[in-house]
C-alpha positions in Angstrom: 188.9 -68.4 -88.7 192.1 -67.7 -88.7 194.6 -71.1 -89.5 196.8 -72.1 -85.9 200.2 -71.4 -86.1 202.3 -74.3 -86.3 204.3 -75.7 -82.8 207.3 -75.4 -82.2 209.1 -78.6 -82.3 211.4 -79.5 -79.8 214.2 -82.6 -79.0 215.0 -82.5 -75.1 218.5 -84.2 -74.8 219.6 -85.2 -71.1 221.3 -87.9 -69.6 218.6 -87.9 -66.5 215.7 -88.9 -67.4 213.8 -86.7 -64.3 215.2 -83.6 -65.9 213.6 -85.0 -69.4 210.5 -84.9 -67.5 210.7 -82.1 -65.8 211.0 -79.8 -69.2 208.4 -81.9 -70.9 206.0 -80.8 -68.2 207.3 -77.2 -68.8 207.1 -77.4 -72.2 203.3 -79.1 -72.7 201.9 -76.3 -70.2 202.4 -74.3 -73.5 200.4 -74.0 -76.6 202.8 -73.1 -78.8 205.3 -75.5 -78.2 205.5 -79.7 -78.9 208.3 -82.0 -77.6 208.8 -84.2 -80.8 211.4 -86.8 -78.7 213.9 -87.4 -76.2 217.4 -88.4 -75.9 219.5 -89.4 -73.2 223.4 -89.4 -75.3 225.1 -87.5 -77.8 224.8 -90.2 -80.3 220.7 -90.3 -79.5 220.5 -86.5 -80.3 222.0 -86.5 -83.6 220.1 -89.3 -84.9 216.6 -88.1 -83.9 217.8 -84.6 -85.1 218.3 -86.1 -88.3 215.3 -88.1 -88.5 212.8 -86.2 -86.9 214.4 -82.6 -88.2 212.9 -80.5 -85.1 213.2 -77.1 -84.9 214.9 -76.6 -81.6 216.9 -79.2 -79.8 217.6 -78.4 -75.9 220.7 -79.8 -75.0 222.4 -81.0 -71.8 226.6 -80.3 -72.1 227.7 -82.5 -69.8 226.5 -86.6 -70.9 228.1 -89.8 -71.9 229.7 -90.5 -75.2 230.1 -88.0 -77.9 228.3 -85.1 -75.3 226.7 -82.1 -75.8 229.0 -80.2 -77.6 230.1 -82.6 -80.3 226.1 -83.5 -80.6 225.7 -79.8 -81.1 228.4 -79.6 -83.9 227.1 -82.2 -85.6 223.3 -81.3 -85.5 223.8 -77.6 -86.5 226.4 -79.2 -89.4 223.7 -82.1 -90.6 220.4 -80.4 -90.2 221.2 -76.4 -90.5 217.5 -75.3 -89.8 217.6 -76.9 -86.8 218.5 -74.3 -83.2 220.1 -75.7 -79.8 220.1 -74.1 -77.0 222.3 -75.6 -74.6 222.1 -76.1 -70.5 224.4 -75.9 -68.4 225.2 -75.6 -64.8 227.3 -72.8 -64.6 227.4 -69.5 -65.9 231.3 -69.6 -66.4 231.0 -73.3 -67.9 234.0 -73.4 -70.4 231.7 -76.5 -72.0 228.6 -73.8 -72.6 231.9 -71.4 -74.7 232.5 -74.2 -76.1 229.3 -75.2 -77.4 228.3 -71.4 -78.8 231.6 -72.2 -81.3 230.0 -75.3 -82.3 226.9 -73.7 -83.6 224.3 -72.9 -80.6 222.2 -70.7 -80.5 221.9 -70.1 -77.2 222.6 -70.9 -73.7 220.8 -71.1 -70.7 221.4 -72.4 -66.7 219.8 -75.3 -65.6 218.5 -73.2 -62.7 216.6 -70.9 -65.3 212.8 -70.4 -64.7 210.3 -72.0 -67.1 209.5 -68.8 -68.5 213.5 -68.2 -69.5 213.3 -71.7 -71.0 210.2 -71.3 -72.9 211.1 -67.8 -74.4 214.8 -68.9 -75.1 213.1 -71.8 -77.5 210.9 -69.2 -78.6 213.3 -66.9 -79.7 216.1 -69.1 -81.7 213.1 -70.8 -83.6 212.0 -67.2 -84.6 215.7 -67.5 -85.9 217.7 -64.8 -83.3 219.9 -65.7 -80.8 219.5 -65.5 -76.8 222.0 -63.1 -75.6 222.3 -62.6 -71.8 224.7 -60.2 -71.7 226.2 -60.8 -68.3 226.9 -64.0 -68.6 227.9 -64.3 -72.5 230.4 -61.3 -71.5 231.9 -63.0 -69.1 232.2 -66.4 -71.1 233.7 -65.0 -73.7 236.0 -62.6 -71.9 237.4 -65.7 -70.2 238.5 -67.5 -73.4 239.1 -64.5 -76.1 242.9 -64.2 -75.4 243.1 -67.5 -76.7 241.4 -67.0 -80.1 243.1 -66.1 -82.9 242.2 -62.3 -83.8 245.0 -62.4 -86.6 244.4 -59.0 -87.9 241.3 -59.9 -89.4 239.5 -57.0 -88.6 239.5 -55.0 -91.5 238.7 -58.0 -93.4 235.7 -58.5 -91.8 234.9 -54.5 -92.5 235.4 -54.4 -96.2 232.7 -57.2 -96.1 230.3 -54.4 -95.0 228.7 -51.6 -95.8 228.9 -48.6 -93.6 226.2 -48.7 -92.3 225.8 -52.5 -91.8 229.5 -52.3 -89.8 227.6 -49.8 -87.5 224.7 -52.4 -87.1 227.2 -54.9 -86.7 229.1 -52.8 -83.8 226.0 -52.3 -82.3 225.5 -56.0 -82.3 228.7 -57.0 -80.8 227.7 -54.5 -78.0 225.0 -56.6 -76.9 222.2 -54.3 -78.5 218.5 -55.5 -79.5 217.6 -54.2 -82.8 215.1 -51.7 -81.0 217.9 -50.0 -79.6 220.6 -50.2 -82.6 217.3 -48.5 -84.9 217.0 -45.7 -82.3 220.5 -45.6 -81.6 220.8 -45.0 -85.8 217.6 -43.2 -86.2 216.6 -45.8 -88.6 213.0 -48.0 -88.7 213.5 -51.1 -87.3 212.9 -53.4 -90.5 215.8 -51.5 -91.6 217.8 -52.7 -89.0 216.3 -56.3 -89.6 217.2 -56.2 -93.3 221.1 -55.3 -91.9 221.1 -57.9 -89.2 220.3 -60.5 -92.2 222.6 -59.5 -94.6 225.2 -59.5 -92.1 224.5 -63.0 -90.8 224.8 -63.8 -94.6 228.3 -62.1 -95.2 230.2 -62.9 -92.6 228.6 -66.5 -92.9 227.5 -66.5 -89.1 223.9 -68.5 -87.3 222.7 -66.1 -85.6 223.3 -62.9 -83.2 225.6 -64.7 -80.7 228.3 -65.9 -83.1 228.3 -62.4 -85.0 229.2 -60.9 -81.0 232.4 -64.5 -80.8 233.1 -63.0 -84.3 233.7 -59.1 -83.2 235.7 -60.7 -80.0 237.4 -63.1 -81.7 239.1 -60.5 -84.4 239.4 -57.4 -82.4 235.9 -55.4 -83.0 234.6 -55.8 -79.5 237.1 -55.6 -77.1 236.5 -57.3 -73.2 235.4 -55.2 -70.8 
């Protein structure tokens, strides 16, 4: 018989305790998934992510003290195999931007359904990224003209190879790998081994902040 796969470990961080509850109940009607703690501040989070080392932490933005942006920054800095994906309340939430720059993974609404939620801590423990391409565009469209593009686009390209810069623009386009591998007419652990390499180059988490990295120095253009 076959060994079961490990769960997924999950901190829940939120200042209202009801909301705590509410995506512990989501969370144990899974069998894949295991909330390891709770935290109700910033300063809560980043000591139980330290200690307890889970592999996702779900963070509210908005909470007293240090919040959920400098909690985020501080977990992803202090315990780099650990993924947030952060709530928020709306879509055009400067604090959700905010929080993708200090190392999240991901980003969902608070209104999302528990499928959304479980698949989002699904997907950034299997070390992508959730990209929702509506809403991402719009955040970052919103706060690009103040970034600092600098020219640094051909920088960024003599990092690559050809053919990883074409993975990487497909990338910043808001493709999945199934569509940059048929898009290239290459297998799709081809595109996989390019997606990694170009995480590792340019020094990046995960799929979202390679897309903030083509905005922020001219690759991807808004719009």
């Amino acid at each position: 018989m076959a060994e079961p796969r490990p769960r997924i470990r999950v901190l829940l961080v939120d200042d209202h305790a009801l909301i705590r509850t509410g995506n512990s109940l989501v969370l144990a009607a899974t069998d894949d998934i295991a909330v390891v703690g709770e935290a109700g501040t910033g300063e809560e989070a980043v000591a139980l992510a330290r200690a307890l080392r889970p592999d996702v932490v779900l963070m509210d933005v908005r909470m007293p003290g240090i919040g959920g942006i400098e909690a985020t920054r501080r977990i992803t800095g202090a315990v780099p195999g650990t993924k947030v994906v952060v709530l928020t309340t709306f879509d055009l939430d400067v604090y959700a931007f905010e929080s993708l720059r200090a190392g999240a993974s991901a980003f969902l609404l608070k209104s999302a359904t528990a499928t959304a939620l479980t698949d989002a801590i699904r997907t950034v423990a299997a070390g992508d990224a959730v990209l929702a391409p509506r809403v991402t565009g719009r955040l970052i469209e919103a706060h690009v003209a103040a970034l600092d593009r600098a020219g640094a686009g051909p920088q960024l390209r003599a990092l690559l190879s050809p053919r990883e810069y074409d993975v990487f623009l497909g990338i910043a386009r808001g493709l999945s790998n199934p569509e940059i591998a048929a898009e290239l007419t290459l297998a799709l652990p081809t595109i996989k081994t390019h997606v990694n390499r170009i995480l590792a180059k340019l020094g990046a988490r995960d799929r979202v902040h390679l897309v903030i990295l083509a905005y922020r120095h001219g690759i991807a253009r808004t719009g």
